[in-house]
N, CA, C and O of each residue as an XYZ file, in Angstrom:
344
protein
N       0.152     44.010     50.662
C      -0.752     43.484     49.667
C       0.089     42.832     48.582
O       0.982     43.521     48.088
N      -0.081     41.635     48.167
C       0.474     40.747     47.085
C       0.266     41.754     45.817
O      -0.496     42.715     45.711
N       1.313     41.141     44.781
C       1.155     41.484     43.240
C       0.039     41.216     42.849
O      -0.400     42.101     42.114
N      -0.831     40.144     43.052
C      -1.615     40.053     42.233
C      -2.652     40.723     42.519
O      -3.318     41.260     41.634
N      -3.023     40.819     44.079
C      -4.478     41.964     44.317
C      -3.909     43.452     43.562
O      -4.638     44.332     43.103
N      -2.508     43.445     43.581
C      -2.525     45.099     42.941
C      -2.961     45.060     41.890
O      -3.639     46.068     41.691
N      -2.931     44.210     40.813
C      -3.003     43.742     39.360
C      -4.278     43.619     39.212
O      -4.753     43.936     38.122
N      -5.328     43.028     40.483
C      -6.642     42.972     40.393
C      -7.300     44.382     40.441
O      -8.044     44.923     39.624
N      -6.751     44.878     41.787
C      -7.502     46.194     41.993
C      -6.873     47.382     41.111
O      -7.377     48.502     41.019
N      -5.691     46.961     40.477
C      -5.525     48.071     39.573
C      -6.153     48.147     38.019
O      -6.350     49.072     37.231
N      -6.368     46.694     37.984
C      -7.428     46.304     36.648
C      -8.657     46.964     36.610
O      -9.076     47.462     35.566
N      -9.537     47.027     38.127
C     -10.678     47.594     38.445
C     -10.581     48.974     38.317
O     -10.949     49.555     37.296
N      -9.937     49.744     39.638
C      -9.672     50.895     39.092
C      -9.169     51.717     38.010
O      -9.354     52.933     38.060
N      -8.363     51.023     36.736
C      -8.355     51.821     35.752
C      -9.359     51.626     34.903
O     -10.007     52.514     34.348
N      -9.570     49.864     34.733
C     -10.934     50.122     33.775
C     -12.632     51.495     34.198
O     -13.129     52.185     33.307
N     -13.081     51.513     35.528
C     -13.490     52.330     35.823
C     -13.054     53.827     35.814
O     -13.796     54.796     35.978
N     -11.637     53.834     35.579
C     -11.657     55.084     35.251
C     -11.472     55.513     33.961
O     -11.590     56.648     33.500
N     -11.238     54.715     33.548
C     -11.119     55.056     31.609
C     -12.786     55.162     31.755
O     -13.176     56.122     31.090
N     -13.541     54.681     32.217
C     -14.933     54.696     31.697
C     -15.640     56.053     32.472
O     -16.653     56.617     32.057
N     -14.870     56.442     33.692
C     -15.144     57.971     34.180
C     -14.680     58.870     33.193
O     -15.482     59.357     32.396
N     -13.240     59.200     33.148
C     -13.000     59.779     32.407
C     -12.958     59.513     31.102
O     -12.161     58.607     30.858
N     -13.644     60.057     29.927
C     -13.977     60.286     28.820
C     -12.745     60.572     27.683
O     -11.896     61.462     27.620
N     -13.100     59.180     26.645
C     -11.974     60.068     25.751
C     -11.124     58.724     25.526
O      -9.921     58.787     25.273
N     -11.748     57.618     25.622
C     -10.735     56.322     25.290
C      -9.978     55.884     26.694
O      -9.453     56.532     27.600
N     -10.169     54.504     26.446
C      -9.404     53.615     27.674
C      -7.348     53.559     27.033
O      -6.793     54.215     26.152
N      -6.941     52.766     27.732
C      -5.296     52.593     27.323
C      -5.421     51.150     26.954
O      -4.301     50.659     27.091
N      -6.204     50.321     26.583
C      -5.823     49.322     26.601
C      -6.135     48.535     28.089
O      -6.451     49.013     29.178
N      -5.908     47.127     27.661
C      -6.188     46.159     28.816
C      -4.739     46.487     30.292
O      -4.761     46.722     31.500
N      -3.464     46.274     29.013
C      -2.608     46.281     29.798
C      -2.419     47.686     30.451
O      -2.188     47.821     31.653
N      -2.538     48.772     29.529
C      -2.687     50.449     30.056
C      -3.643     50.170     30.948
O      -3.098     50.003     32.039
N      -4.577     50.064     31.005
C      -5.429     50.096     32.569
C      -5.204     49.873     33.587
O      -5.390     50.624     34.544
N      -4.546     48.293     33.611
C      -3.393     47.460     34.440
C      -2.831     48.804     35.174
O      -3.189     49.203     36.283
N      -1.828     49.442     34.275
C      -0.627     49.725     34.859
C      -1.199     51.370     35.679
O      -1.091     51.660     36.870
N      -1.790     52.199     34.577
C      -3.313     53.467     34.976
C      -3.387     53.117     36.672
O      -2.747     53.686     37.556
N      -4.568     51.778     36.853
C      -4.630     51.162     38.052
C      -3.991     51.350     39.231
O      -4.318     51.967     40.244
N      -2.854     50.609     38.891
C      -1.912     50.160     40.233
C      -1.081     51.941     40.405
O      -1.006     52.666     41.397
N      -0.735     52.080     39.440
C      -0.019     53.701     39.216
C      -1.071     54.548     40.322
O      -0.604     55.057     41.340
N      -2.599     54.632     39.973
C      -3.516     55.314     40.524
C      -3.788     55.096     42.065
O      -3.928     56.025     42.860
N      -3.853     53.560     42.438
C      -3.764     53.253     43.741
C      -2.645     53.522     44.372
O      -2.859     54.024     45.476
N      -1.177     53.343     44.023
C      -0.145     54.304     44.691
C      -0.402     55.765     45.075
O      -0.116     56.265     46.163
N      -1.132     56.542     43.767
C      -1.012     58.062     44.242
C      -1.982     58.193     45.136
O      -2.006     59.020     46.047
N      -3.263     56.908     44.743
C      -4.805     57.195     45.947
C      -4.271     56.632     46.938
O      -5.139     56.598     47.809
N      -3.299     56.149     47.327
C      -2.860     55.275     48.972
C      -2.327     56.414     49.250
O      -2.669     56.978     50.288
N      -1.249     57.079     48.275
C       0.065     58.289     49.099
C      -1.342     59.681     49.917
O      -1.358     60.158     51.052
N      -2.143     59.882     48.935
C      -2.929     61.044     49.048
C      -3.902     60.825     50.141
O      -4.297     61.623     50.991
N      -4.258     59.382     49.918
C      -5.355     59.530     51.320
C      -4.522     58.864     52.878
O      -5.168     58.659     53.905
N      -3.395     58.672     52.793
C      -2.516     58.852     53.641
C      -2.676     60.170     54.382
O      -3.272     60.506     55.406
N      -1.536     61.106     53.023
C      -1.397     62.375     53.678
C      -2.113     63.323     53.901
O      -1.593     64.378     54.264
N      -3.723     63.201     53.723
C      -4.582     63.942     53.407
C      -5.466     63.765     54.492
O      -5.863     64.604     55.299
N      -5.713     62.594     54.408
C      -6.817     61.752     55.278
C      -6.583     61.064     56.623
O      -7.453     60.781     57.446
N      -4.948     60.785     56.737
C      -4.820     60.324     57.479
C      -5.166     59.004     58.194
O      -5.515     58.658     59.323
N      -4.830     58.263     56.658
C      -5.497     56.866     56.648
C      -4.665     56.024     57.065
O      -3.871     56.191     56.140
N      -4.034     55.018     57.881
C      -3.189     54.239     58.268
C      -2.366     53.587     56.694
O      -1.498     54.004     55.928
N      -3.368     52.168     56.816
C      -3.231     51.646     55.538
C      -4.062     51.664     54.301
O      -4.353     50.510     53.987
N      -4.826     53.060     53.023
C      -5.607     52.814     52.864
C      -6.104     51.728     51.663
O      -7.252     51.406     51.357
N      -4.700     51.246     51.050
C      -4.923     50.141     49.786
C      -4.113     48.777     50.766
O      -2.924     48.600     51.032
N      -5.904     47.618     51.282
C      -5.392     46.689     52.375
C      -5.180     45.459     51.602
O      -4.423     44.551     51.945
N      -6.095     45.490     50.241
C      -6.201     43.904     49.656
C      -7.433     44.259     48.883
O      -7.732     45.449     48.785
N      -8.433     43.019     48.132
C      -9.277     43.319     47.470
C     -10.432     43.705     48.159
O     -11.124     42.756     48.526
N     -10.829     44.792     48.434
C     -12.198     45.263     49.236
C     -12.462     46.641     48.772
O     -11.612     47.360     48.246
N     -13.179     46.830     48.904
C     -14.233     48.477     48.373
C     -12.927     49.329     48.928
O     -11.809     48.911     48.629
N     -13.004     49.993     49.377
C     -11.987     50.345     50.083
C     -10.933     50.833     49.182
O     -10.709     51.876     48.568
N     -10.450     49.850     49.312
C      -9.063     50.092     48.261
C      -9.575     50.269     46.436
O      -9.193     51.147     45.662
N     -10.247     49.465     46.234
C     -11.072     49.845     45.095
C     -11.304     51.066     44.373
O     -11.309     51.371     43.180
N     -11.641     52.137     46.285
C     -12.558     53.449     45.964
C     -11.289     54.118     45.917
O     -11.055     55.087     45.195
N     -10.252     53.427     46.920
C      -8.822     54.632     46.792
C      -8.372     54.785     45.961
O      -8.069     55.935     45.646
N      -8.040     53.565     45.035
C      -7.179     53.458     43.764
C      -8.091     53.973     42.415
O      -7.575     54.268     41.337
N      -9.442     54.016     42.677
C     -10.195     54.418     41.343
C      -9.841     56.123     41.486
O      -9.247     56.693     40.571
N     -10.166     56.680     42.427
C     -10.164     58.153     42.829
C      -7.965     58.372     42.418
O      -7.820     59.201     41.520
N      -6.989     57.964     42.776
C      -5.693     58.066     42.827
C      -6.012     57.803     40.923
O      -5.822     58.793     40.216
N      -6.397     56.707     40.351
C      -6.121     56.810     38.991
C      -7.339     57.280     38.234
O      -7.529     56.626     37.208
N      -8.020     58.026     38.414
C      -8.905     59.315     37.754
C      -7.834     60.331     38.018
O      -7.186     60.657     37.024
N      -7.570     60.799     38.960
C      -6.250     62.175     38.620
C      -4.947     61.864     38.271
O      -4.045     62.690     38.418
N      -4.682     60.322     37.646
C      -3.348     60.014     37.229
C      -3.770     60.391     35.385
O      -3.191     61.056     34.526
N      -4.991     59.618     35.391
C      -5.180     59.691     33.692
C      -5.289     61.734     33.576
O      -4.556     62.483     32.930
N      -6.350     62.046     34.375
C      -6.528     63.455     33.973
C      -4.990     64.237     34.004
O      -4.768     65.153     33.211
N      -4.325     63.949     34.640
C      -2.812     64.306     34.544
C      -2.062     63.910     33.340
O      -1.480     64.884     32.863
N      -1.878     62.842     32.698
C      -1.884     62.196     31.498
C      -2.591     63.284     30.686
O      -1.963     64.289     30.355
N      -3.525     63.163     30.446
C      -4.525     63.881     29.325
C      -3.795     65.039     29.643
O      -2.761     64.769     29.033
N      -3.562     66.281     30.228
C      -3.001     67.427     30.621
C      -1.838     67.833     30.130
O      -1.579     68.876     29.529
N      -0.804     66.491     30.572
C       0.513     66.729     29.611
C       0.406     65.893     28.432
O       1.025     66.551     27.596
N       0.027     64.926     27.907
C       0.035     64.846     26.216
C      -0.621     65.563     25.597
O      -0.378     65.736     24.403
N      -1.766     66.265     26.298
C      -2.839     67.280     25.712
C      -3.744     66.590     24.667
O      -3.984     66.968     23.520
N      -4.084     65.758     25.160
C      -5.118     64.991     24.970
C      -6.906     65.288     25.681
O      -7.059     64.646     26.721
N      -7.829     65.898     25.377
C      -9.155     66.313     25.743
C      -9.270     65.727     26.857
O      -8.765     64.607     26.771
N      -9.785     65.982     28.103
C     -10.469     65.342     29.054
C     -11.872     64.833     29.247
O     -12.183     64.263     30.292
């Protein structure tokens, strides 16, 4: 997958997850990075978990749903160690 679908789908998935999880977004560019950060851990996890071949392919639901779910437990991890409310 190119830089820029990561940049897209990591834009998507963090803005949706700043808006799941409660308690303030990071910014345009923090979301950005939230995002792509989140779709790495949602690709590694539903890899090893799921047993997904490839599961972040390009811009499609899909990868969307992986990387929103990977960066909801990147921010709640965040919030955890700065100790910041969830």
């Amino acid at each position: 997958m190119g830089i820029l679908s990561w940049i897209i789908v990591g834009l998507i998935a963090g803005w949706l997850a700043g808006l799941v999880v409660k308690g303030g977004g990071y910014g345009c560019v923090g979301d950005i990075v939230v995002g792509v950060i989140g779709g790495l851990l949602g690709g590694w996890l539903a890899s090893y978990f799921l047993h997904m071949g490839d599961p972040v392919t390009g811009i499609n639901v899909q990868s969307i749903i992986v990387a929103f779910v990977g960066a909801v437990i990147f921010v709640i991890l965040l919030r955890l160690i700065s100790g910041r409310r969830v």
